[in-house]
Backbone of each chain as ProteinMPNN parsed JSONL, in Angstrom:
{"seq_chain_A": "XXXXXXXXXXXXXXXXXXXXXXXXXXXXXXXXXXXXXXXXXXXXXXXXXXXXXXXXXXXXX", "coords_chain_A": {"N_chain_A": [[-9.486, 0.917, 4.484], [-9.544, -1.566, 2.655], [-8.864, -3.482, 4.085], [-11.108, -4.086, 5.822], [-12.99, -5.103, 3.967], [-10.968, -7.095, 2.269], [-11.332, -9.028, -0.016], [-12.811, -7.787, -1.967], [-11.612, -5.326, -1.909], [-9.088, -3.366, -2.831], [-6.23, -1.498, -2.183], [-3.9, 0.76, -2.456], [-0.712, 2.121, -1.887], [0.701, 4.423, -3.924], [3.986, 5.211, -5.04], [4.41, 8.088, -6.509], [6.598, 9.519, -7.524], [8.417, 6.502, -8.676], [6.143, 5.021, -10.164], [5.496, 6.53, -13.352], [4.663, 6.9, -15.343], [2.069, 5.357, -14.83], [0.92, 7.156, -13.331], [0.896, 10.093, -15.081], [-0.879, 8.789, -16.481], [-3.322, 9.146, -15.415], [-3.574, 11.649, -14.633], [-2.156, 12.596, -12.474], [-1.035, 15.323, -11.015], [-0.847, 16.647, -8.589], [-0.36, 15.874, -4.778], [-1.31, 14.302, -1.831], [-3.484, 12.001, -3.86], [-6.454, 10.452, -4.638], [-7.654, 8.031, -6.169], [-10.541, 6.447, -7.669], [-11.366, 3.407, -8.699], [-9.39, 3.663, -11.111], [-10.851, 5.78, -11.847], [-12.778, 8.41, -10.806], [-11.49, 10.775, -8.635], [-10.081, 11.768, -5.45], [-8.652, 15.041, -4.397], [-6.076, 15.776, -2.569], [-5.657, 14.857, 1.446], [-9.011, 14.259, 3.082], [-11.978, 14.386, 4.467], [-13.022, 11.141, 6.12], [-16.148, 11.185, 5.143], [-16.047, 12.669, 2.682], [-14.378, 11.161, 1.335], [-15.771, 8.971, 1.288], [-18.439, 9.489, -0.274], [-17.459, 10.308, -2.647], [-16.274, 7.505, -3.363], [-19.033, 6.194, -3.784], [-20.295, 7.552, -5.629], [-18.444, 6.465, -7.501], [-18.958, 4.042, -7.731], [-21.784, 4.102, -8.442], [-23.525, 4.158, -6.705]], "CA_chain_A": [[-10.742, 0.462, 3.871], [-9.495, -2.362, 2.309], [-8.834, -4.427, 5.722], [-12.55, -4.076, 6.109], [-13.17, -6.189, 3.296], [-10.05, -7.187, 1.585], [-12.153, -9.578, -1.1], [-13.114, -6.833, -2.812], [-11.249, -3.819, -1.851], [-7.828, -3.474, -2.812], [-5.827, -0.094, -1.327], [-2.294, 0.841, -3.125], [0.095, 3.391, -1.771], [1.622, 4.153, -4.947], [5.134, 6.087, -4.954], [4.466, 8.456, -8.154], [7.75, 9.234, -8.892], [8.57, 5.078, -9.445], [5.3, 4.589, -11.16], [5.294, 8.006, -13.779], [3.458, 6.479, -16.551], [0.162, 5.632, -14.607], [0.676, 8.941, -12.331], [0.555, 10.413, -16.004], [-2.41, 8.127, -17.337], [-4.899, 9.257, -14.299], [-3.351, 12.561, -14.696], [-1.875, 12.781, -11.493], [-0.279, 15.884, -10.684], [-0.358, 16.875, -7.373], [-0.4, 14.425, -4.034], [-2.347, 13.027, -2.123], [-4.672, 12.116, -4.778], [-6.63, 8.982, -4.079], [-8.011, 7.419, -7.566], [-11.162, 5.338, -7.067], [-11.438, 2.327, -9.765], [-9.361, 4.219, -11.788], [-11.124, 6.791, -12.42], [-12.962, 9.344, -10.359], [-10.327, 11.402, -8.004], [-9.929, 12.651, -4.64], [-7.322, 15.294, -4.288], [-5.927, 15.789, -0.79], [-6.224, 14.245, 2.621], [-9.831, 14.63, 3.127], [-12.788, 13.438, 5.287], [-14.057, 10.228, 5.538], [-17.514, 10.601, 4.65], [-15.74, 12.677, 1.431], [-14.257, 10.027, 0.301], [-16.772, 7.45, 0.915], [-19.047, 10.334, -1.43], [-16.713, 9.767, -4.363], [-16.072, 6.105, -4.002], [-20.351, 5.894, -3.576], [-20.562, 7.977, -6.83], [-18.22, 5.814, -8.627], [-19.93, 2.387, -7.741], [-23.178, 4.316, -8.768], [-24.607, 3.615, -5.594]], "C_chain_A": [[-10.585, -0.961, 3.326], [-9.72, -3.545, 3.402], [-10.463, -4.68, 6.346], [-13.119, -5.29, 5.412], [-12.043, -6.767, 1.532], [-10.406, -8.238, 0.125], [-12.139, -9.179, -1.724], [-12.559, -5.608, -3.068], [-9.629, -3.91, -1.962], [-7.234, -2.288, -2.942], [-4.464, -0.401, -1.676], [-2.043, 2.044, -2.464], [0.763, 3.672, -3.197], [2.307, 5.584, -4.599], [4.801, 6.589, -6.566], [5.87, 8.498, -8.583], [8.619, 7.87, -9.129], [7.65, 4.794, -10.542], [4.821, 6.409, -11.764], [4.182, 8.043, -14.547], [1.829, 6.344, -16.135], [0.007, 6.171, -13.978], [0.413, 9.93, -13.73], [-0.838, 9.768, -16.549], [-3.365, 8.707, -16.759], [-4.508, 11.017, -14.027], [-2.924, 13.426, -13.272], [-1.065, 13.837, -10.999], [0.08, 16.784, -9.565], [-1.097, 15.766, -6.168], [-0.705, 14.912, -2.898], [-3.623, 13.548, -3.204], [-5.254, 11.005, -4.714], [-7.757, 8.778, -5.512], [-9.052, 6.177, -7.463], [-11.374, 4.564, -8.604], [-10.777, 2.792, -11.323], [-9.975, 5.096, -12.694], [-11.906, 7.878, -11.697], [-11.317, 9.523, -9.239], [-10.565, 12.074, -6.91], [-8.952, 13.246, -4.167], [-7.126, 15.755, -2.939], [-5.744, 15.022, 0.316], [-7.614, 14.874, 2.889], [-10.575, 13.81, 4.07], [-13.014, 11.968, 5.08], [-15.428, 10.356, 4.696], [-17.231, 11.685, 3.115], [-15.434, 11.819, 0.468], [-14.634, 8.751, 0.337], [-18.06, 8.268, -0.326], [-18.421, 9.873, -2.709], [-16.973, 8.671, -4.25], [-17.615, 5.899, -4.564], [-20.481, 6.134, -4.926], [-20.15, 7.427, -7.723], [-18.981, 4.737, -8.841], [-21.404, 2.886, -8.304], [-23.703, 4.018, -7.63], [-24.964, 5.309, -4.852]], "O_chain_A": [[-11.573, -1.664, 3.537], [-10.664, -4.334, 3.435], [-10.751, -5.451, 7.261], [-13.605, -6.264, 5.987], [-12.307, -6.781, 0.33], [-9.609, -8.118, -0.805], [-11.513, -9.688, -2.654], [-12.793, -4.896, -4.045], [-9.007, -4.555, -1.118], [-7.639, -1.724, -3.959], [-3.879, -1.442, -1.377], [-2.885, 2.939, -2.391], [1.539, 2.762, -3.489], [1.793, 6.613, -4.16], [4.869, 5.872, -7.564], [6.368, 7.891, -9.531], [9.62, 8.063, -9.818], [8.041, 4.415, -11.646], [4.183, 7.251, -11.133], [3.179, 8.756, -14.558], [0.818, 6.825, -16.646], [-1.146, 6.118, -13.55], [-0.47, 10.742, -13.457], [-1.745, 10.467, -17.002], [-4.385, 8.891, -17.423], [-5.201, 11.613, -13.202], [-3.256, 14.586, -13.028], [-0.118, 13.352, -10.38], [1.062, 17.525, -9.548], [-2.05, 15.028, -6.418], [-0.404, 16.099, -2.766], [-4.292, 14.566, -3.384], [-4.374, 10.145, -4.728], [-8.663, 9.601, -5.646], [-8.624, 5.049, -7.222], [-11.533, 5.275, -9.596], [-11.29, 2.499, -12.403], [-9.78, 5.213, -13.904], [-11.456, 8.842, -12.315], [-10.392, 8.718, -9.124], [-11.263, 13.074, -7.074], [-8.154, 12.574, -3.512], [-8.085, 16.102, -2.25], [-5.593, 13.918, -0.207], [-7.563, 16.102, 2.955], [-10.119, 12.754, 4.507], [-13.19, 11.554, 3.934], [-15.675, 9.664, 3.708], [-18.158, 11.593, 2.311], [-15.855, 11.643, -0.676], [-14.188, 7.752, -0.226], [-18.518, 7.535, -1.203], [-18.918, 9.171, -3.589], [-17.949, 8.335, -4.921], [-17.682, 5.469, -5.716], [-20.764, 5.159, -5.622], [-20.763, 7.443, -8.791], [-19.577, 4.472, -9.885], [-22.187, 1.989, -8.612], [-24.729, 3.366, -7.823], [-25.767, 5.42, -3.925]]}, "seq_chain_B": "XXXXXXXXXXXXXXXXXXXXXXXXXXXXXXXXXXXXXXXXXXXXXXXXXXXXXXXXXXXXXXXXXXXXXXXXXXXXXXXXXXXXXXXXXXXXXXXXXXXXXXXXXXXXXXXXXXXXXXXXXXXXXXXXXXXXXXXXXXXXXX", "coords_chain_B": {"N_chain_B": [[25.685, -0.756, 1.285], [23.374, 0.453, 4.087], [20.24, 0.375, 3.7], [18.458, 1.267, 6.086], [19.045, 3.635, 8.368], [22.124, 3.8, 10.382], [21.545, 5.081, 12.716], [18.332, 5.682, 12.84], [18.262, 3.078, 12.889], [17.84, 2.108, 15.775], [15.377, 3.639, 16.804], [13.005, 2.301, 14.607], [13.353, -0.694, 15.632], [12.218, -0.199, 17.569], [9.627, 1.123, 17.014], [8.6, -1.557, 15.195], [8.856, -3.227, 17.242], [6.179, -3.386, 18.269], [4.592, -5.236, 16.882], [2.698, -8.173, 16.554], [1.2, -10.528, 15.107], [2.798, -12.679, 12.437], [3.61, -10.659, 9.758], [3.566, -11.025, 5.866], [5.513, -10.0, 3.39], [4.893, -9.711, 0.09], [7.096, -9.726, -2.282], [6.936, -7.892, -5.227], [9.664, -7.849, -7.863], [10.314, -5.175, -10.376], [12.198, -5.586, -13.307], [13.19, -3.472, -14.564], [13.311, -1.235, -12.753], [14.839, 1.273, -11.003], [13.778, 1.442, -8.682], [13.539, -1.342, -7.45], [15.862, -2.978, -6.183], [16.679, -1.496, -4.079], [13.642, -1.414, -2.814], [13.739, -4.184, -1.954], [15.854, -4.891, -0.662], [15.186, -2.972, 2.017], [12.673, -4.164, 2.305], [14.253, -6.94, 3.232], [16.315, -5.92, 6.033], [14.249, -4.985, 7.452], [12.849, -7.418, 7.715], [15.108, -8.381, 8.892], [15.356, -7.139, 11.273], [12.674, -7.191, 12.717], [11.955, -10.755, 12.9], [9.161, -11.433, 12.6], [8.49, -9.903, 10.342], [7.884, -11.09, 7.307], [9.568, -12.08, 3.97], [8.917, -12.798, 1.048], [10.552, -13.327, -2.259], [9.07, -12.953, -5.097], [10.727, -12.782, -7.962], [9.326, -11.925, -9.986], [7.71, -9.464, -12.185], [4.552, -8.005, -10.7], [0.926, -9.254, -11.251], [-0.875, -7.411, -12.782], [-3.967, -5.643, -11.184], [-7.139, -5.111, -11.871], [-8.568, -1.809, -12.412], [-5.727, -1.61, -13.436], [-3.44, -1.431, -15.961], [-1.004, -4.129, -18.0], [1.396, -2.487, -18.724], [1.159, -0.269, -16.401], [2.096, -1.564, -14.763], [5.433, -0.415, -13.566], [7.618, -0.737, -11.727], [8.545, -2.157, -8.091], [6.283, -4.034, -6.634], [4.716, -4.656, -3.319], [2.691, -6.584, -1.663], [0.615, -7.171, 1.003], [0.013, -9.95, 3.858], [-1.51, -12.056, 6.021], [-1.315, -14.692, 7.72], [-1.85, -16.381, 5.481], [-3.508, -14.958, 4.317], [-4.391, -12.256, 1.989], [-4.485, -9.157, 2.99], [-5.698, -6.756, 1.078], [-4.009, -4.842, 0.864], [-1.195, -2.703, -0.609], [1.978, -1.933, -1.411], [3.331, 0.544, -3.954], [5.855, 1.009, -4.854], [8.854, 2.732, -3.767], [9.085, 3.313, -0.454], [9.508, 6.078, 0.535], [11.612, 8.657, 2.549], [9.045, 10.27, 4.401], [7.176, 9.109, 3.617], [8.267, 6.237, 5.068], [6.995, 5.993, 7.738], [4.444, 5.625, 7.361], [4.29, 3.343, 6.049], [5.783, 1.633, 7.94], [3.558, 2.068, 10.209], [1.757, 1.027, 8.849], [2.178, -1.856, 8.391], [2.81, -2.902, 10.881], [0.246, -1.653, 12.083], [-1.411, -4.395, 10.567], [-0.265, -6.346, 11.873], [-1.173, -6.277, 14.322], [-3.99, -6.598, 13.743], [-5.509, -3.951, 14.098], [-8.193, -1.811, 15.079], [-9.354, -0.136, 12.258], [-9.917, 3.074, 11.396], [-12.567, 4.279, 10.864], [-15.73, 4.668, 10.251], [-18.352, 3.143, 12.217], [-20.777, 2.642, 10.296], [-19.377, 3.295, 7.916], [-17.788, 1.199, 7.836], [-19.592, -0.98, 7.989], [-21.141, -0.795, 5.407], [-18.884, -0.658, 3.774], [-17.93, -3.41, 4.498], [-20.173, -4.658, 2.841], [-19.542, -4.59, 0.395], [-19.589, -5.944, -2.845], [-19.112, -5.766, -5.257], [-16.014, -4.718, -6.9], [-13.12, -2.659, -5.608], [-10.741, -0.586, -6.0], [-8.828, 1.185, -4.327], [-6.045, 4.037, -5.314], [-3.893, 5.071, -3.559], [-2.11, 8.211, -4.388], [1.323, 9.386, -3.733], [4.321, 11.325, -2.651], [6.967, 9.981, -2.538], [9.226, 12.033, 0.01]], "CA_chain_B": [[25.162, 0.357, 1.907], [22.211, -0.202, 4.145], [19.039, 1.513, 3.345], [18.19, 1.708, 7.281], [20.933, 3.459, 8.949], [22.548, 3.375, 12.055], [21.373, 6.209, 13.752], [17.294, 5.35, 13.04], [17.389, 1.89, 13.342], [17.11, 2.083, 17.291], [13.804, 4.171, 16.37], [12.639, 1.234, 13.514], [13.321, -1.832, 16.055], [11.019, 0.105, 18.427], [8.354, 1.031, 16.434], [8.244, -2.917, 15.326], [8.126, -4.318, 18.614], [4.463, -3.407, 18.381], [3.954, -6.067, 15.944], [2.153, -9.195, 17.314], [1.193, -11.593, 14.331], [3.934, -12.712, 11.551], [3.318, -10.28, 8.376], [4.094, -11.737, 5.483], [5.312, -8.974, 2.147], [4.998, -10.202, -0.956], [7.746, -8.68, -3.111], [7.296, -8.428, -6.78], [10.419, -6.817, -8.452], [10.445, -5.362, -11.687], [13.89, -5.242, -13.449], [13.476, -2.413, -15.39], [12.79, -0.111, -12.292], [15.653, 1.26, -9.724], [13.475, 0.915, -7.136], [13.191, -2.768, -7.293], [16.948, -3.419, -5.102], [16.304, -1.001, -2.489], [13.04, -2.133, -1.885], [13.69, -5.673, -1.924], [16.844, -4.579, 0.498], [14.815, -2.15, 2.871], [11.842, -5.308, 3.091], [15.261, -7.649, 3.943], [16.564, -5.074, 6.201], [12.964, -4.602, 8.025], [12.837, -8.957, 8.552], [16.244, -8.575, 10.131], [15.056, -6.014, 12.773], [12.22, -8.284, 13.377], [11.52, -11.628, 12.19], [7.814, -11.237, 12.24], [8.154, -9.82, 8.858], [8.592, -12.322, 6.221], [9.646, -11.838, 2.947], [8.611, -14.06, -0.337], [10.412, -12.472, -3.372], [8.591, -13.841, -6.569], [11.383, -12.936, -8.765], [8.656, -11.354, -10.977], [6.718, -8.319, -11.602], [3.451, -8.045, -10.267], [0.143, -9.226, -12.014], [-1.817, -6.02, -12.198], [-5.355, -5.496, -10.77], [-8.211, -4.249, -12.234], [-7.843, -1.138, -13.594], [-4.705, -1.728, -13.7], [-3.133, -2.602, -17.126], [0.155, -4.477, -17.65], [2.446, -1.93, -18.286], [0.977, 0.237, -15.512], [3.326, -2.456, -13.314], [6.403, -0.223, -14.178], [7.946, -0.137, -10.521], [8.063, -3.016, -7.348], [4.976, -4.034, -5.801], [4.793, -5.5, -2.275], [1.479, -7.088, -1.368], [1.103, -7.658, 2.543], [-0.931, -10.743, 4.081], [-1.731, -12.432, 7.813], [-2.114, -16.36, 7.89], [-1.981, -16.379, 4.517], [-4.857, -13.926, 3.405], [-4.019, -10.985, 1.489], [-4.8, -7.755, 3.405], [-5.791, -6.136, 0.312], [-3.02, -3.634, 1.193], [-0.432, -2.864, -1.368], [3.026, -0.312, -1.828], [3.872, 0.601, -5.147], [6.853, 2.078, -5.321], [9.771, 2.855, -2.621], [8.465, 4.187, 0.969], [10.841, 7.085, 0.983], [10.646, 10.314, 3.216], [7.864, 10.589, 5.007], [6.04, 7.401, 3.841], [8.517, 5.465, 5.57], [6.564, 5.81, 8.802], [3.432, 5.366, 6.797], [4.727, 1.851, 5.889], [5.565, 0.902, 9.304], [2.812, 2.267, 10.613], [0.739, -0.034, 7.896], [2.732, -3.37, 8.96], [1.75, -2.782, 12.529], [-1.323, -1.954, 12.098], [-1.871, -5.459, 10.069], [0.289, -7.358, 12.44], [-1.865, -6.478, 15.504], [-5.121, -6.547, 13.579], [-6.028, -2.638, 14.675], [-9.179, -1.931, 14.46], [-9.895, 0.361, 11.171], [-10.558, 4.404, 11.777], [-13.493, 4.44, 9.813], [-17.027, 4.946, 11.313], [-18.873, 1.799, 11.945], [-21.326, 2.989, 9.049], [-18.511, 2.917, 6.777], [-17.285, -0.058, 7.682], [-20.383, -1.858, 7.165], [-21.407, -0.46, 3.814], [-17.399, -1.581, 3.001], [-17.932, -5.171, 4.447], [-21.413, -5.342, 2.36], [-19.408, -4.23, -0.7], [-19.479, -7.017, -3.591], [-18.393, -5.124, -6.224], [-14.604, -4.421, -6.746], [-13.144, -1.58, -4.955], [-9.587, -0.378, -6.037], [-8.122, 2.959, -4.189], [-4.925, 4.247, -5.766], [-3.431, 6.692, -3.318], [-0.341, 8.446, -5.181], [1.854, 10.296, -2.866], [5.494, 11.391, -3.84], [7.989, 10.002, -1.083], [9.552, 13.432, 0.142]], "C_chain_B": [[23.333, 0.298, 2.958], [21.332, 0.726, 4.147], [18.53, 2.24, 4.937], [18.835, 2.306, 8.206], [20.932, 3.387, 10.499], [21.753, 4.19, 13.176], [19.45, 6.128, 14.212], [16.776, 4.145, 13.299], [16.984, 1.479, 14.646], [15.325, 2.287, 17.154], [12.317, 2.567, 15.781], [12.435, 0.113, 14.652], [12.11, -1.359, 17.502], [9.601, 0.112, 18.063], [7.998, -0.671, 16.276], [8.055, -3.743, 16.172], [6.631, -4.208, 19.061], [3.969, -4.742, 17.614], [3.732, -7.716, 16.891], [2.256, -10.638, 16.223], [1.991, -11.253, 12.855], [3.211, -11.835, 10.329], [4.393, -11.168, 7.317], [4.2, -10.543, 3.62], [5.738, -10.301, 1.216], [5.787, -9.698, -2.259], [7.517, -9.076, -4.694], [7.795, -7.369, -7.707], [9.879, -6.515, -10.01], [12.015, -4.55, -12.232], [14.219, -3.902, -14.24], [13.803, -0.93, -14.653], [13.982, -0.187, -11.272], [15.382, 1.431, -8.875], [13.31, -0.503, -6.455], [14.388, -3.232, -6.184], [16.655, -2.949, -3.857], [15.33, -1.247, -2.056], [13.527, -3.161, -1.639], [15.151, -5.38, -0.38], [16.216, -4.281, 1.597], [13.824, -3.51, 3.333], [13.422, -6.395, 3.818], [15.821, -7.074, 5.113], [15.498, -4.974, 7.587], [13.323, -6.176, 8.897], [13.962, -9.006, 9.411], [15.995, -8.072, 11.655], [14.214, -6.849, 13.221], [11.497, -9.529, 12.26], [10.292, -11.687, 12.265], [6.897, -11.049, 11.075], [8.837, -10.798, 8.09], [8.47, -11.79, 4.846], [9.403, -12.605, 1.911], [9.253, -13.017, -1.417], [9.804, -13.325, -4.71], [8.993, -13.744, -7.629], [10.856, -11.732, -10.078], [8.096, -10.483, -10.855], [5.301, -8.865, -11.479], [2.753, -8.243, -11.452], [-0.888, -7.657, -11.686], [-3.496, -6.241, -11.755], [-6.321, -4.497, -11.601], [-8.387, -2.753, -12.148], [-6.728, -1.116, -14.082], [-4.585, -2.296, -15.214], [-1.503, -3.027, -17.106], [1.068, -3.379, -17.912], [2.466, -0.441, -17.531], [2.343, -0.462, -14.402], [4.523, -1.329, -14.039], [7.477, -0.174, -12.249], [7.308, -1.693, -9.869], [6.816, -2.947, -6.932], [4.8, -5.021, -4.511], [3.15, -5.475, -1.92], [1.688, -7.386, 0.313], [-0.376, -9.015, 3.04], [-0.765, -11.32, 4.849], [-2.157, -13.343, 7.191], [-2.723, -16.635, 6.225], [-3.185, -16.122, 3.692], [-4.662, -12.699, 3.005], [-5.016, -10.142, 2.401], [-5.522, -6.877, 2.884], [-4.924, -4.695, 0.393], [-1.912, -3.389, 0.326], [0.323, -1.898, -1.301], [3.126, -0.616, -2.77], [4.907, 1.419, -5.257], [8.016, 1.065, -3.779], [9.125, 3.675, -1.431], [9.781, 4.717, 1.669], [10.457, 8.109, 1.737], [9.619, 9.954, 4.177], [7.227, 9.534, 5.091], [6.882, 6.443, 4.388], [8.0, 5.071, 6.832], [5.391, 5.65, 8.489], [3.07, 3.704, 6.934], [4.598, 0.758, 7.134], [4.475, 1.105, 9.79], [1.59, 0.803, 10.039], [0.985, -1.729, 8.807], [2.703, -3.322, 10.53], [0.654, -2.876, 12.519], [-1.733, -3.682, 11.711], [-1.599, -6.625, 10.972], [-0.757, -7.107, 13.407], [-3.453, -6.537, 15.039], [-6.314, -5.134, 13.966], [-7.009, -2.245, 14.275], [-9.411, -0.359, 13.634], [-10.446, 1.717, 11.637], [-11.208, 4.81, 10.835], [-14.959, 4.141, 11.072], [-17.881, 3.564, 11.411], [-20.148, 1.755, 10.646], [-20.553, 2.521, 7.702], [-18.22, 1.845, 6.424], [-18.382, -1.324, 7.185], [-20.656, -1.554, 5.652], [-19.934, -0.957, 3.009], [-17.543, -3.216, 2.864], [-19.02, -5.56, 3.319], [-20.951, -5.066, 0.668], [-19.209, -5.787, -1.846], [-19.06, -6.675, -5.215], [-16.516, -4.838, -5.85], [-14.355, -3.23, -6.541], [-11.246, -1.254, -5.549], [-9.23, 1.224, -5.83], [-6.501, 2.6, -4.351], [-4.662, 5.456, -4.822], [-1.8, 7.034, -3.871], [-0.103, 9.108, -4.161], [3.373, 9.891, -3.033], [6.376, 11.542, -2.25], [9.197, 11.443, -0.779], [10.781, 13.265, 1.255]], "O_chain_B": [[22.279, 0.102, 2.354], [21.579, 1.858, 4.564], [18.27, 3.439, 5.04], [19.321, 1.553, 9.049], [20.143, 3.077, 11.392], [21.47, 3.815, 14.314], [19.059, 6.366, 15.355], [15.648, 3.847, 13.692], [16.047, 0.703, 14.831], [14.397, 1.494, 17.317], [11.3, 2.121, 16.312], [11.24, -0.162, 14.759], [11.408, -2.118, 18.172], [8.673, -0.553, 18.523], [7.216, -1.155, 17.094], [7.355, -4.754, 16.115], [6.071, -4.806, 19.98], [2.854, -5.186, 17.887], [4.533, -8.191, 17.696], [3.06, -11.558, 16.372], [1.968, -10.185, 12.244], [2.174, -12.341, 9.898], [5.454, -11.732, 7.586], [3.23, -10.377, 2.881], [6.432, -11.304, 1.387], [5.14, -9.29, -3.223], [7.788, -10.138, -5.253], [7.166, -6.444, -8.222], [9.231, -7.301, -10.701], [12.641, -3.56, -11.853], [15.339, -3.437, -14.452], [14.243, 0.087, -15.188], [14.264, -1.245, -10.71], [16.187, 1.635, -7.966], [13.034, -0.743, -5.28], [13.945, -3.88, -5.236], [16.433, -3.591, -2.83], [15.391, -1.443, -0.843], [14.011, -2.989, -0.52], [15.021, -5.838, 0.756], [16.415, -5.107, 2.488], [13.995, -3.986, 4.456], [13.466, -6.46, 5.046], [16.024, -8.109, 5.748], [16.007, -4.892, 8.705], [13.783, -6.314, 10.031], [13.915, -9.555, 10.511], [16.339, -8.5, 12.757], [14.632, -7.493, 14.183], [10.815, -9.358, 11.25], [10.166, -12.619, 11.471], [5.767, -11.402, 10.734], [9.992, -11.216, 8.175], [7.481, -11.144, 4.5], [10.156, -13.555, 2.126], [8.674, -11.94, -1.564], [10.334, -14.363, -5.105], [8.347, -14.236, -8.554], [11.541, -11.005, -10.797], [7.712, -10.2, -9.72], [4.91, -9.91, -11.999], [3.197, -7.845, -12.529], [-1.363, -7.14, -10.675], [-4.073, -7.226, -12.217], [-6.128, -3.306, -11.849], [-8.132, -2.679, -10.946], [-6.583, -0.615, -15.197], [-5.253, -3.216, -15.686], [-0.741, -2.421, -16.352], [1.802, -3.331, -16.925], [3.318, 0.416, -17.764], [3.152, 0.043, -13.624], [4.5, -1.418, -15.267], [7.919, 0.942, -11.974], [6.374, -2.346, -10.335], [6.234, -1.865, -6.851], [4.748, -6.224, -4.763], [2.492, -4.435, -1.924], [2.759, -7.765, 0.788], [-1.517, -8.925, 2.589], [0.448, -11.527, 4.891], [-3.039, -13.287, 6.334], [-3.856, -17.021, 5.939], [-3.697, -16.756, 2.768], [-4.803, -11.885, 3.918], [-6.204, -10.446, 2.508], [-6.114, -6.095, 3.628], [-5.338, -3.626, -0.053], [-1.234, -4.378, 0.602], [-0.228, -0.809, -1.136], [3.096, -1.819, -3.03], [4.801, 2.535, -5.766], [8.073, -0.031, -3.223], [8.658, 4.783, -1.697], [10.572, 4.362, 2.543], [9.304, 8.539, 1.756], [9.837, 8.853, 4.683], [6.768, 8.99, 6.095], [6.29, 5.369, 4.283], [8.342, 3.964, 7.248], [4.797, 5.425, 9.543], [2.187, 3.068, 7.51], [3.922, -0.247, 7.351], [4.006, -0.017, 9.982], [0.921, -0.016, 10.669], [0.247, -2.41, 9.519], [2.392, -4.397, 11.042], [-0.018, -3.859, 12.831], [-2.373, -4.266, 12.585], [-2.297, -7.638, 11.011], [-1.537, -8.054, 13.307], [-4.251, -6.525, 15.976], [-7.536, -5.232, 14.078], [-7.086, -2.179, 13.048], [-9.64, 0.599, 14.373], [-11.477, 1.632, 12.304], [-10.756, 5.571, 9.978], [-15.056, 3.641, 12.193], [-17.956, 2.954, 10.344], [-20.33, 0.659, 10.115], [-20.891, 1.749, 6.805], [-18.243, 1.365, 5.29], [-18.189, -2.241, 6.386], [-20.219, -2.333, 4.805], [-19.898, -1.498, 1.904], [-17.413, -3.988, 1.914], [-18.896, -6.676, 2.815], [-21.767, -5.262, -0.233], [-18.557, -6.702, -1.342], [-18.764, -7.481, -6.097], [-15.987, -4.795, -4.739], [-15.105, -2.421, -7.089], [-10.558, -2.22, -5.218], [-9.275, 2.152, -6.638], [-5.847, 1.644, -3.933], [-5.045, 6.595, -5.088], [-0.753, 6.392, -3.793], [-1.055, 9.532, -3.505], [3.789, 8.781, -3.367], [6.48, 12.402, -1.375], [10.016, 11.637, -1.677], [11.376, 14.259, 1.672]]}, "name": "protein", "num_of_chains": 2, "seq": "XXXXXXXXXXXXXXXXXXXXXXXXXXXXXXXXXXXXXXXXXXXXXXXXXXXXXXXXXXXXXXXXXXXXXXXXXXXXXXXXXXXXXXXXXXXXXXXXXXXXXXXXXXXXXXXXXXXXXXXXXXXXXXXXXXXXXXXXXXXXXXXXXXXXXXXXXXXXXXXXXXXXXXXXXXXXXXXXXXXXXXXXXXXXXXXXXXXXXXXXXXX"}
């Protein structure tokens, strides 16, 4: 998603157990969990048009 | 000790011969974290197999991104970027286990410019995005 429009969209793999503290902050405890603007959550591998639903819901759009 | 060993790097120098245009990682250690050597090794390690990948280390940890706060950075962060335009693509951590073919997979993809498995719907409503977009995927190298 990002590669689409890398301007605006910026796409982290993050390794939880290196980063514990903000896998703890967003309450991360099982993986994949994909974290949109820090703060809504999709847990799993899931559809696209799921997790264009969340991201949509976070942006309010 | 090298992070890539003998027996997969045949595998590794294959997979990378897919790669077309020079990637370029952006390493930014942080000293507090023991993943900061072995990445910074495994990206050195990677450029050897093929020079395509280039390495910049910036010595420093990463500035964080939006949500991000600073001592969220606790752990390396490699940034990746073509012709000097960030990707918006980022690892946080070590790409251990499993995500090591993730990784490569990623730096291919970027090097050949592949086009995006996302629906052309998606992709427009992404390109038309003007707001800031930050996905965090966690996943626990296995």
């Amino acid at each position: 998603m990002a590669r689409v429009n890398p301007t605006h969209i910026v796409a982290d793999m993050v390794d939880a157990a290196t980063f514990p503290n903000l896998s703890d902050r967003y309450g991360v405890y099982s993986v994949p969990v994909t974290v949109v603007n820090g703060n809504s959550q999709q847990v799993g591998a899931v559809p696209e048009a799921q997790l264009a639903r969340v991201i949509k819901q976070e942006l309010g759009q | 000790m090298a992070i890539i060993s003998d027996n997969i790097r045949p595998d590794v120098e294959r997979f990378l011969s897919d790669m077309q245009e020079p990637v370029t990682a952006d390493f930014y250690p942080h000293s507090a974290s023991p993943a900061s050597e072995p990445m910074k090794q495994l990206l050195l390690e990677l450029k050897e197999i093929n020079p395509l990948i280039r390495v910049v280390d910036h010595g420093q940890a990463a500035t964080p991104i939006d949500p991000e706060r600073p001592e969220d950075i606790e752990g390396p962060v490699t940034s990746f970027s073509v012709n000097g335009q960030f990707t918006g693509v980022r690892y946080l951590g070590f790409p251990g286990g499993q995500e090591f073919t993730t990784f490569l997979e990623d730096i291919v993809d970027i090097s050949r410019n592949r086009s995006v498995e996302l629906s052309p719907a998606t992709q427009d409503w992404l390109k038309n995005l003007t707001e800031p977009l930050h996905l965090e995927v966690f996943v626990t190298p296995t």
